[in-house]
Biopython code that builds the backbone (N, CA, C, O; Angstrom):
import numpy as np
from Bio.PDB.StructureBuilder import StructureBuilder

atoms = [
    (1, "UNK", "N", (-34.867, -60.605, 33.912)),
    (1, "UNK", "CA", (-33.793, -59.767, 34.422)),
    (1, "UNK", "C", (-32.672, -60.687, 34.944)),
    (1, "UNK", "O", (-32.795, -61.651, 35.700)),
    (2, "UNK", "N", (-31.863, -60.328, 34.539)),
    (2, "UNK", "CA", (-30.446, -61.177, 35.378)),
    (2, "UNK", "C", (-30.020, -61.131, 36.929)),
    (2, "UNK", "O", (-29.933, -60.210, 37.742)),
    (3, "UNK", "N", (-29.862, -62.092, 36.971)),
    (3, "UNK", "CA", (-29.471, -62.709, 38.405)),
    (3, "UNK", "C", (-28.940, -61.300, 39.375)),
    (3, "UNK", "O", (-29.557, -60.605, 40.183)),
    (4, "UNK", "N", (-27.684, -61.261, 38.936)),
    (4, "UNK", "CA", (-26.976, -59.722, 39.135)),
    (4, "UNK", "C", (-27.364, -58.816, 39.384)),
    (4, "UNK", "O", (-27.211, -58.303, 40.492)),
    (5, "UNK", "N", (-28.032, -58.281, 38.387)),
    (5, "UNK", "CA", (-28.929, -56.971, 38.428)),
    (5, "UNK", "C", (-29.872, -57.036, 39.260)),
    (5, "UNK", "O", (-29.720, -56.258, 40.201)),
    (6, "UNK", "N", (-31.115, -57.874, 39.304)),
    (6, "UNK", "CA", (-32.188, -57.875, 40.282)),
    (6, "UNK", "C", (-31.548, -57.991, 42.102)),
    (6, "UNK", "O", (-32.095, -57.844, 43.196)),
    (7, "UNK", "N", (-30.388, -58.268, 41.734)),
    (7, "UNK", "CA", (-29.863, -58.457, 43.557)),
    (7, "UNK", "C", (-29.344, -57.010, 43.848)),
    (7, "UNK", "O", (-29.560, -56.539, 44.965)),
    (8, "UNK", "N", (-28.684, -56.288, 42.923)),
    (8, "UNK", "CA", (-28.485, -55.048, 43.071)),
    (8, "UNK", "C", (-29.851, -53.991, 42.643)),
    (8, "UNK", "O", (-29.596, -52.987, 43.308)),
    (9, "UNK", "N", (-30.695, -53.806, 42.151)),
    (9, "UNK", "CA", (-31.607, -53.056, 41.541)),
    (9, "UNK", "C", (-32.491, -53.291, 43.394)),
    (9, "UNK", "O", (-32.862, -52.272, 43.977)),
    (10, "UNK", "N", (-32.682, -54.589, 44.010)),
    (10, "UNK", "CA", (-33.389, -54.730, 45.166)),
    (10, "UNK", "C", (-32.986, -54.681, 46.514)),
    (10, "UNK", "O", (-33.570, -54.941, 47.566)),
    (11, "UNK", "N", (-31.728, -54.244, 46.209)),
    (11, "UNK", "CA", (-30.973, -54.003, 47.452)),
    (11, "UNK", "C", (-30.557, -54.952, 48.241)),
    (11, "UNK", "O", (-29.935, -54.550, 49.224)),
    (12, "UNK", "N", (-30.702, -56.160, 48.130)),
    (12, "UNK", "CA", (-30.424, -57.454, 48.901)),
    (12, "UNK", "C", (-28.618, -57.810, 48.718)),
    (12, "UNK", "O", (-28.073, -58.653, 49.430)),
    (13, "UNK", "N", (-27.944, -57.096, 47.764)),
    (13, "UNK", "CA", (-26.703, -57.008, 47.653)),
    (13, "UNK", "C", (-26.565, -55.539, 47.060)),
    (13, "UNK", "O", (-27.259, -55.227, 46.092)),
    (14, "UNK", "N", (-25.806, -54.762, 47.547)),
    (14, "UNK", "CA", (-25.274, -53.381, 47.364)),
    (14, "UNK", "C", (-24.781, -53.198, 45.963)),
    (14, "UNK", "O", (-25.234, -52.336, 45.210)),
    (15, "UNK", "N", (-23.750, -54.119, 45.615)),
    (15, "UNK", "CA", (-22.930, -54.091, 44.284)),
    (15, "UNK", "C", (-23.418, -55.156, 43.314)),
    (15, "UNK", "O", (-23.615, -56.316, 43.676)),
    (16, "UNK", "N", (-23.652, -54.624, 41.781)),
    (16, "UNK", "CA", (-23.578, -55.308, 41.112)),
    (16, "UNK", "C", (-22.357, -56.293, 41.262)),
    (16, "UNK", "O", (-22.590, -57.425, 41.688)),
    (17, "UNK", "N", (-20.938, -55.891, 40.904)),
    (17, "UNK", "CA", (-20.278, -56.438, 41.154)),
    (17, "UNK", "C", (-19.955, -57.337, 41.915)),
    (17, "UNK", "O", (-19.150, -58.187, 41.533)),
    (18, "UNK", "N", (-20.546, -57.377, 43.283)),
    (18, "UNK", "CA", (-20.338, -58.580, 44.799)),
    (18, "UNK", "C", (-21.470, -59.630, 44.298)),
    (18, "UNK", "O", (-21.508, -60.790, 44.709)),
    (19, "UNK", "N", (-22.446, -59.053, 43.303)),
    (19, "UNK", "CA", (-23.364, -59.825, 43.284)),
    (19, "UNK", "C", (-22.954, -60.814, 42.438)),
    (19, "UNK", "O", (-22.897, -61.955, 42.896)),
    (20, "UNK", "N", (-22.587, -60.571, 41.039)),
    (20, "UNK", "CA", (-21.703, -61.143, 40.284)),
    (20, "UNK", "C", (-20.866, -62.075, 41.006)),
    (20, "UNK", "O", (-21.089, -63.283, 40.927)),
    (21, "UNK", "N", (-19.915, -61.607, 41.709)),
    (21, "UNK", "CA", (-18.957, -62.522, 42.230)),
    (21, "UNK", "C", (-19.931, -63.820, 43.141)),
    (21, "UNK", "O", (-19.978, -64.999, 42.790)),
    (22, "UNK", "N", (-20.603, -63.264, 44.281)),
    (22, "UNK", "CA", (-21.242, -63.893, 44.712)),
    (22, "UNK", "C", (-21.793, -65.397, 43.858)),
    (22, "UNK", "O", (-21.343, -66.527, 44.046)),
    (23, "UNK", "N", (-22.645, -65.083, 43.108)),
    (23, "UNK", "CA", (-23.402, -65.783, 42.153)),
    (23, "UNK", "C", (-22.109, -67.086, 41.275)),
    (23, "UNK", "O", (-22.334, -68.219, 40.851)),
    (24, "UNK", "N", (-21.144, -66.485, 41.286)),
    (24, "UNK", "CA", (-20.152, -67.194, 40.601)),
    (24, "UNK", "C", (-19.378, -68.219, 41.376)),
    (24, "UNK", "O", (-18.603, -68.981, 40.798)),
    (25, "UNK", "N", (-19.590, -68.255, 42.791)),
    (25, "UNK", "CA", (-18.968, -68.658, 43.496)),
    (25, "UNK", "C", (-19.997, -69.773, 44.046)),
    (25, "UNK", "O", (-19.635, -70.278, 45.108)),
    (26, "UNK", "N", (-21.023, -70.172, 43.599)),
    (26, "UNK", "CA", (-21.715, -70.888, 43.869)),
    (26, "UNK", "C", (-22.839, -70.694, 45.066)),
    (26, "UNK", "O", (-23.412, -71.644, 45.600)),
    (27, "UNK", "N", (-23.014, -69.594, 45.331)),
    (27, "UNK", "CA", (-23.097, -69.568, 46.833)),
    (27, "UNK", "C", (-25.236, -69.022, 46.599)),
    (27, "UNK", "O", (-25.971, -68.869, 47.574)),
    (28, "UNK", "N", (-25.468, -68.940, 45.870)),
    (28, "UNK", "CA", (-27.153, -68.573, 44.808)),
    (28, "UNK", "C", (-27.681, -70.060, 44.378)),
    (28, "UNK", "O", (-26.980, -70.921, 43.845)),
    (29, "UNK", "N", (-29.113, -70.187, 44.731)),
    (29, "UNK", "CA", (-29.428, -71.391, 44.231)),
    (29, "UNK", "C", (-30.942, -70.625, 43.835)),
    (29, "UNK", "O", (-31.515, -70.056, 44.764)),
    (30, "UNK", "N", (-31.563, -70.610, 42.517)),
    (30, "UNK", "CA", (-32.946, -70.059, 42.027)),
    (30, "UNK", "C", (-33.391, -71.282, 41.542)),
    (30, "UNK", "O", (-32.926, -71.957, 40.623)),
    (31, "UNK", "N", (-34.634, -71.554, 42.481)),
    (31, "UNK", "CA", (-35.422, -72.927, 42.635)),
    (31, "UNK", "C", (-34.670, -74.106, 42.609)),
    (31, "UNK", "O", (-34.683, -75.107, 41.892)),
    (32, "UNK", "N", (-33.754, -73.591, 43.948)),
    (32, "UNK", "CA", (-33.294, -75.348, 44.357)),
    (32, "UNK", "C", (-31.978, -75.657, 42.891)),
    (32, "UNK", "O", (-31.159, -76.575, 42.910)),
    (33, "UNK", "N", (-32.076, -74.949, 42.118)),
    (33, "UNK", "CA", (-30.401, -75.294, 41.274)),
    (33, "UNK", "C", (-29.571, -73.760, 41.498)),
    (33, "UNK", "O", (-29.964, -72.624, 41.762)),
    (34, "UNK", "N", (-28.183, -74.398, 41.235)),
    (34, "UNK", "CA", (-27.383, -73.770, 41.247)),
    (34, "UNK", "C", (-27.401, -72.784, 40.222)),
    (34, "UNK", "O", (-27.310, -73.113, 39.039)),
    (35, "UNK", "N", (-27.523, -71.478, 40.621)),
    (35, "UNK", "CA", (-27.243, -70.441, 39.771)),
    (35, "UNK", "C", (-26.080, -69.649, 39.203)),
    (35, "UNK", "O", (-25.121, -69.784, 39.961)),
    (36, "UNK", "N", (-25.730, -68.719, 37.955)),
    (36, "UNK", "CA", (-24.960, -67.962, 37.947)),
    (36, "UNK", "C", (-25.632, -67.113, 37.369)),
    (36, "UNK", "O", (-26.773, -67.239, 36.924)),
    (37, "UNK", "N", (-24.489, -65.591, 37.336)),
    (37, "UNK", "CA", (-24.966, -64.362, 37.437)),
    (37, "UNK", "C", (-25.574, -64.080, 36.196)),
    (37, "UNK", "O", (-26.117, -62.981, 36.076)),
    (38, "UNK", "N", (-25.578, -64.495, 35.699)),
    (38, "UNK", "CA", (-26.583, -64.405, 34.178)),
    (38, "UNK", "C", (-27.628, -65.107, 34.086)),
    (38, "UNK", "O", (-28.043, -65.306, 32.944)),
    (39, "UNK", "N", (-28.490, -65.790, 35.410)),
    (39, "UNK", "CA", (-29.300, -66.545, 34.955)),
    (39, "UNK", "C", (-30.214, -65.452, 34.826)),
    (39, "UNK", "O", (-29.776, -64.308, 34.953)),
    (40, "UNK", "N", (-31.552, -65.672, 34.566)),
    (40, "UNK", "CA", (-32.784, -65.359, 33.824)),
    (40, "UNK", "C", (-33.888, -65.536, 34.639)),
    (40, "UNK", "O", (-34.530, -66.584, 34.569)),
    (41, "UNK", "N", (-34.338, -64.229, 35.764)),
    (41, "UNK", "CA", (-35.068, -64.649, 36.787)),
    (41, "UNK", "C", (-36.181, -64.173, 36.334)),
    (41, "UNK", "O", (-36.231, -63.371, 35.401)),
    (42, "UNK", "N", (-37.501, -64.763, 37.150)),
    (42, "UNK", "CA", (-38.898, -64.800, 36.894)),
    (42, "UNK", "C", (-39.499, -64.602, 38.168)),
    (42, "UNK", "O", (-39.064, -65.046, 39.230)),
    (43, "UNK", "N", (-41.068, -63.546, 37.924)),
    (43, "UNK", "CA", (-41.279, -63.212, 39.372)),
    (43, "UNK", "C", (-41.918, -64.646, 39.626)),
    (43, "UNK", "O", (-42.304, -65.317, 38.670)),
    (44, "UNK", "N", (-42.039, -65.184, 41.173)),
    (44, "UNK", "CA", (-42.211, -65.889, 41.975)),
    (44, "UNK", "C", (-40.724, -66.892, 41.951)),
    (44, "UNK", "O", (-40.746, -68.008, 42.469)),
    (45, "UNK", "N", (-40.157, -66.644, 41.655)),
    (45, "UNK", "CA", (-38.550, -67.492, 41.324)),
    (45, "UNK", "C", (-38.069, -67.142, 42.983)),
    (45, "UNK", "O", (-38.127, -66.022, 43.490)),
    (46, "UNK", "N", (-37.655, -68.220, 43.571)),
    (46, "UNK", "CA", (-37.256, -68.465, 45.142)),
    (46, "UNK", "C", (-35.545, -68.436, 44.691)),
    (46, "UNK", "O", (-34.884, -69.004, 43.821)),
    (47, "UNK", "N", (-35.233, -67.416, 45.824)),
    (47, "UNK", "CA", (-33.495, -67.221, 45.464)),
    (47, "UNK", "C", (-32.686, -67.610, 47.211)),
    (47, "UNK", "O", (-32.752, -66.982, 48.268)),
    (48, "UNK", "N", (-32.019, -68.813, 46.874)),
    (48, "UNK", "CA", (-31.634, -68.816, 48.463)),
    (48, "UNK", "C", (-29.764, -68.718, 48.398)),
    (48, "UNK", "O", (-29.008, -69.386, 47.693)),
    (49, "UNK", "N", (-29.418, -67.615, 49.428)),
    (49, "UNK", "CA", (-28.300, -66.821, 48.936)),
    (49, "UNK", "C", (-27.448, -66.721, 50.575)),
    (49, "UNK", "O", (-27.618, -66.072, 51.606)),
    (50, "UNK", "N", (-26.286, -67.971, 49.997)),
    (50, "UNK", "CA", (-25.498, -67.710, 51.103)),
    (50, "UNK", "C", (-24.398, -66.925, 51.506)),
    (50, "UNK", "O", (-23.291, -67.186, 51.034)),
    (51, "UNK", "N", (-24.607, -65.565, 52.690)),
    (51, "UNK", "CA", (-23.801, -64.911, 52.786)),
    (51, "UNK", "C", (-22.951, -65.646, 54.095)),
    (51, "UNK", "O", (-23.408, -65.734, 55.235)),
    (52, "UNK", "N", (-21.622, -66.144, 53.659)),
    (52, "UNK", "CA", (-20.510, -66.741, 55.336)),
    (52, "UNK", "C", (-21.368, -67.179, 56.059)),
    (52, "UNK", "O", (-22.283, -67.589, 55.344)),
    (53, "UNK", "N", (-21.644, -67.363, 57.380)),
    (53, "UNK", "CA", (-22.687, -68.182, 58.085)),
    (53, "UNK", "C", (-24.150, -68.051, 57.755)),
    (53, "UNK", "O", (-24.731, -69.067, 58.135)),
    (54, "UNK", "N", (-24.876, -67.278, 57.253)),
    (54, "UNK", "CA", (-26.253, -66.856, 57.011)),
    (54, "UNK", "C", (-26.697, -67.572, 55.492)),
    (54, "UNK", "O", (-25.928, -67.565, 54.532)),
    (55, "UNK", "N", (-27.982, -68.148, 55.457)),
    (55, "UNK", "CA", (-28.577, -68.509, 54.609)),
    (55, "UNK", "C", (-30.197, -67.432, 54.350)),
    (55, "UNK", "O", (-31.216, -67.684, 54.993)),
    (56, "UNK", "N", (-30.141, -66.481, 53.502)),
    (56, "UNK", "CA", (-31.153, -65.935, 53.396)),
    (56, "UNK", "C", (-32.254, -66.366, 52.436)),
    (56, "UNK", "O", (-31.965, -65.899, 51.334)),
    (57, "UNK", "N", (-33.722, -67.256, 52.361)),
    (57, "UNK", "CA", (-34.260, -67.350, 51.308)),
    (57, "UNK", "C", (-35.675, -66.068, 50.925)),
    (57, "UNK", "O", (-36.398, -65.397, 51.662)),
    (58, "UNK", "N", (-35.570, -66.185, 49.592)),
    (58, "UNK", "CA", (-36.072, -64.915, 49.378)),
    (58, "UNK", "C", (-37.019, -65.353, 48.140)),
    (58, "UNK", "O", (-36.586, -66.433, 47.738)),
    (59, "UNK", "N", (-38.046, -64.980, 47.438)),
    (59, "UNK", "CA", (-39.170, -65.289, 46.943)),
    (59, "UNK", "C", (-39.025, -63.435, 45.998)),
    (59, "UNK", "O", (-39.130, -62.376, 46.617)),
    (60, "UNK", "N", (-38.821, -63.515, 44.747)),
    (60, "UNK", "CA", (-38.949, -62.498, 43.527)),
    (60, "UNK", "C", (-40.971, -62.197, 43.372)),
    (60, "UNK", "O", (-41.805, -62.748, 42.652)),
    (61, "UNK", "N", (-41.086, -61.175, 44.339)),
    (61, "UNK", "CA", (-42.542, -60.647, 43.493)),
    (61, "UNK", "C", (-42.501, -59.829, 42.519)),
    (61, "UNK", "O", (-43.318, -59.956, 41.607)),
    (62, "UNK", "N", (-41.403, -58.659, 42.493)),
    (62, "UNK", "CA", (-41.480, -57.388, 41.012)),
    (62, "UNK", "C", (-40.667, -57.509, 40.748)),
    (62, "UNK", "O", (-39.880, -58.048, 41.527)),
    (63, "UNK", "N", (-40.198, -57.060, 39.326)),
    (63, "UNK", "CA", (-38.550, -56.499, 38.582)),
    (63, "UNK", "C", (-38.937, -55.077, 38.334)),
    (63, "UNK", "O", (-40.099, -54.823, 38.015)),
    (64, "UNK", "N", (-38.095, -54.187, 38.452)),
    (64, "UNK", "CA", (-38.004, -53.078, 37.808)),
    (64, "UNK", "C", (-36.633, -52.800, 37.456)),
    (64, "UNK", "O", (-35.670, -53.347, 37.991)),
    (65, "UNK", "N", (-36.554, -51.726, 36.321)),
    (65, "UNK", "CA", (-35.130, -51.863, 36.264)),
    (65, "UNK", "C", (-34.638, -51.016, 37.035)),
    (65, "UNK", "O", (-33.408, -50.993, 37.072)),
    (66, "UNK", "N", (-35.439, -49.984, 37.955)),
    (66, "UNK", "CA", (-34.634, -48.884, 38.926)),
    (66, "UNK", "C", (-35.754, -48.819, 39.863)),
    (66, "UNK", "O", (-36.955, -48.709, 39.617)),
    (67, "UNK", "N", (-35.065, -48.919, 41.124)),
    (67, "UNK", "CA", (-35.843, -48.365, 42.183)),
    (67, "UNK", "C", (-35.587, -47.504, 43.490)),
    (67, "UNK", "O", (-34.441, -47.364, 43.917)),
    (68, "UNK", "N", (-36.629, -46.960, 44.080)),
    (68, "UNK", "CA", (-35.848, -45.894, 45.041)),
    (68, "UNK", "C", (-35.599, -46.972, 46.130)),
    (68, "UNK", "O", (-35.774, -48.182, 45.990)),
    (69, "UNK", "N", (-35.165, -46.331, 47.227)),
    (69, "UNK", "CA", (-34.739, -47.593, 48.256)),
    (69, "UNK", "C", (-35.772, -48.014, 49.334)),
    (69, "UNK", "O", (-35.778, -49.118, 49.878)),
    (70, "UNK", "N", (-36.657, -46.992, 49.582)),
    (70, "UNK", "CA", (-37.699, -47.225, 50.306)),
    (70, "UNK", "C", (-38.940, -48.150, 49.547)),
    (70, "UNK", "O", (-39.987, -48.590, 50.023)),
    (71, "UNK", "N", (-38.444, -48.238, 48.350)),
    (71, "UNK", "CA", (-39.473, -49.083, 47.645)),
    (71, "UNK", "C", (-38.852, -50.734, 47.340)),
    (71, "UNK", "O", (-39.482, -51.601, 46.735)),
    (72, "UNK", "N", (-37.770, -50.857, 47.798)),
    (72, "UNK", "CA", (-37.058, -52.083, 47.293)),
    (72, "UNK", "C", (-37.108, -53.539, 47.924)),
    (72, "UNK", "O", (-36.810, -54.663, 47.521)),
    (73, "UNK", "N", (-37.591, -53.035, 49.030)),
    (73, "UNK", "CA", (-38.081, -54.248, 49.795)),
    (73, "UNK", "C", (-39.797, -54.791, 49.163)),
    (73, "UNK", "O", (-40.336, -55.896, 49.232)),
    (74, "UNK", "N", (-40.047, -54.123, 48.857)),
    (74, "UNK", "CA", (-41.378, -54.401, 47.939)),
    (74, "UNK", "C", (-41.259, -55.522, 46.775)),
    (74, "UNK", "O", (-42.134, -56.302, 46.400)),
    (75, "UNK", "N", (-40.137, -55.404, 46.383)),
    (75, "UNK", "CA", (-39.284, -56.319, 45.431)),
    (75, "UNK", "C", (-39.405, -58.017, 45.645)),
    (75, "UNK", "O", (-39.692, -58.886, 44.823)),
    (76, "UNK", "N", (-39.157, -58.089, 46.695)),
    (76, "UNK", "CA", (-39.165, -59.699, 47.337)),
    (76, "UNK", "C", (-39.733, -59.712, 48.398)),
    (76, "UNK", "O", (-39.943, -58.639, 48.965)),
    (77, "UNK", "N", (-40.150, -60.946, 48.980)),
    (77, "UNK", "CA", (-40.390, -61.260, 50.199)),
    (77, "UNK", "C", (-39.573, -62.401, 50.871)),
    (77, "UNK", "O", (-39.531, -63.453, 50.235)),
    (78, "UNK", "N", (-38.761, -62.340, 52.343)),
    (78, "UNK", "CA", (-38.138, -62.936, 52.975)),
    (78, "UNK", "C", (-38.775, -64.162, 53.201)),
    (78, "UNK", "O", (-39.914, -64.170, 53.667)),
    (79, "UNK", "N", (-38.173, -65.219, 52.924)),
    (79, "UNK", "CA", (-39.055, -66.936, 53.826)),
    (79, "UNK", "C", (-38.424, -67.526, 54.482)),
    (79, "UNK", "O", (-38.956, -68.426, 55.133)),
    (80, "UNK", "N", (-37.060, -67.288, 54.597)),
    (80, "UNK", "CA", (-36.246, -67.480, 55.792)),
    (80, "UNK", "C", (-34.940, -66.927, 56.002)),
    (80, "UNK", "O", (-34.179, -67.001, 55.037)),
    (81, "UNK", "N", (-34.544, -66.428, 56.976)),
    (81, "UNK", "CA", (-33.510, -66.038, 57.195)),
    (81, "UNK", "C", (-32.539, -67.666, 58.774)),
    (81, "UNK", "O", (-32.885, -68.002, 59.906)),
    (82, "UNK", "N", (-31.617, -68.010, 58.052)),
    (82, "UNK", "CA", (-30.783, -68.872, 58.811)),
    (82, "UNK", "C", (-29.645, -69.006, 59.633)),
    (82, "UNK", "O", (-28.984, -69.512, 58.726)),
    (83, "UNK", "N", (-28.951, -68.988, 60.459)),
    (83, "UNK", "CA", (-27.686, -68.524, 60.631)),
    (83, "UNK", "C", (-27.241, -69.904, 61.611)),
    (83, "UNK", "O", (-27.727, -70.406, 62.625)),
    (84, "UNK", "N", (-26.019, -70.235, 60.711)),
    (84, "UNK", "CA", (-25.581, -71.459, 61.130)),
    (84, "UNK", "C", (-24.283, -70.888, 62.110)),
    (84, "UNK", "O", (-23.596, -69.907, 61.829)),
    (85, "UNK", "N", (-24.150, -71.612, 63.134)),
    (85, "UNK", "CA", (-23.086, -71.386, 63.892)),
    (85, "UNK", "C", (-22.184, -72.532, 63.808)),
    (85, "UNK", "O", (-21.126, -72.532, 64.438)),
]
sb = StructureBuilder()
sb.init_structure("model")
sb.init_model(0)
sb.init_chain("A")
sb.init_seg("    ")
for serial, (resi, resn, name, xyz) in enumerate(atoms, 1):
    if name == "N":
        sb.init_residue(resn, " ", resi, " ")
    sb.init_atom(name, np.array(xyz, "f"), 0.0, 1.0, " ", f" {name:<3s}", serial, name[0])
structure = sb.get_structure()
């Protein structure tokens, strides 16, 4: 599943679109390299995703291509959340 999609399909970014941008802007690294929005993710694939001061890393357990929202955190699991001041 693409980079993009799995950040929007899991709720960890709202918009396909922000996700896209996001991803393009360098700011996504899937296992330690730099990603873009088309990469080609795999479950256990570690996604560490900087939003402005916050570094969130996050660990891919499922893909689906649709999910409800109460189920979307099921999707990944958090391994760190950072916030640089």
């Amino acid at each position: 599943m693409r980079l993009d999609k799995y950040l929007k399909v899991s709720r960890i970014i709202k918009r396909r679109t922000i996700a896209k941008e996001v991803a393009d802007k360098g700011r996504i690294k899937v296992n330690g390299i730099l990603a873009k929005s088309s990469t080609d993710l795999k479950i256990n694939d570690e996604l560490e995703i900087q939003f402005g001061q916050k570094v969130l890393k996050v660990k891919v357990l499922a893909m689906t291509e649709t999910t409800k929202k109460q189920d979307a955190e099921k999707m990944y699991q958090i391994l760190s959340e950072i916030k640089n001041d």
